[in-house]
N, C-alpha and C positions, 0 to 999 in steps of 0.2 A: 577332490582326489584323496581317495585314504592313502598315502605312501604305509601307513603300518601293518596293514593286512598283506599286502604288496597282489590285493585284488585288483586294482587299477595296471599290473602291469602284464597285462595274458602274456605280450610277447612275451616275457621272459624266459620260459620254458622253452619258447621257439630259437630264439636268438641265440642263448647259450652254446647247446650244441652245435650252431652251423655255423660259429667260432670256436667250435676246440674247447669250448667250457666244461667240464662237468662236476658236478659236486657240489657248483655253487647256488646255495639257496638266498632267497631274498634277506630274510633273517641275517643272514652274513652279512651285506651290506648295513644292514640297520648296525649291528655291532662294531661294523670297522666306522664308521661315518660317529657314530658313540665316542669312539675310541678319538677320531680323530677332531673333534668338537671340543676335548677335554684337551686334548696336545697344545689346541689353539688358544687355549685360555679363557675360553667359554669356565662358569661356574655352574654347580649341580644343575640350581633349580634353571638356568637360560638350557642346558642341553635337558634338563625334564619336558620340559615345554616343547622346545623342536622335537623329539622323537617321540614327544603323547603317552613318554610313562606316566604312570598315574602316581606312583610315589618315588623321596629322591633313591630308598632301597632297588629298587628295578633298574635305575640309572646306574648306578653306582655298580651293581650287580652282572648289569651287562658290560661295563667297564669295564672291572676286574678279572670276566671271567677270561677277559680277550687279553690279559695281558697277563695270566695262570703262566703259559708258555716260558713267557721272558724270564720272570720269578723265579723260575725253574732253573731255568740257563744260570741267571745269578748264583744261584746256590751252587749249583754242581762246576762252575768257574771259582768258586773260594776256597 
């Protein structure tokens, strides 16, 4: 099963909306599951490997961009 391409999951597009989903792309899961691999105290290279980036810059990358947001809120709360 590739989980990365998220061609393995056709429902996806079906399920979504016949739950009130929308907007949500596979992609997104990859990002928050990133996100939340590093919370757990997983290290670069162990969440490189589960999600099949190919360098730790991608990892890292897709990390940070998912917590841009937060960083934000930080700054404009000081």
């Amino acid at each position: 099963m590739d989980l990365r391409s998220g061609r393995d999951l056709p429902g996806l597009r079906q399920v979504l909306p016949e739950r009130g989903i929308s907007g949500l792309h596979f992609h997104d899961l990859q990002h928050e599951a990133t996100s939340r691999l590093f919370e757990k105290g997983f290290d670069t290279m162990e969440v490189s490997t589960i999600t099949g980036h190919k360098t730790f810059a991608q990892t890292l990358y897709t990390f940070e961009s998912g917590r841009f947001g937060e960083k934000i809120e930080v700054i404009n709360n000081t």
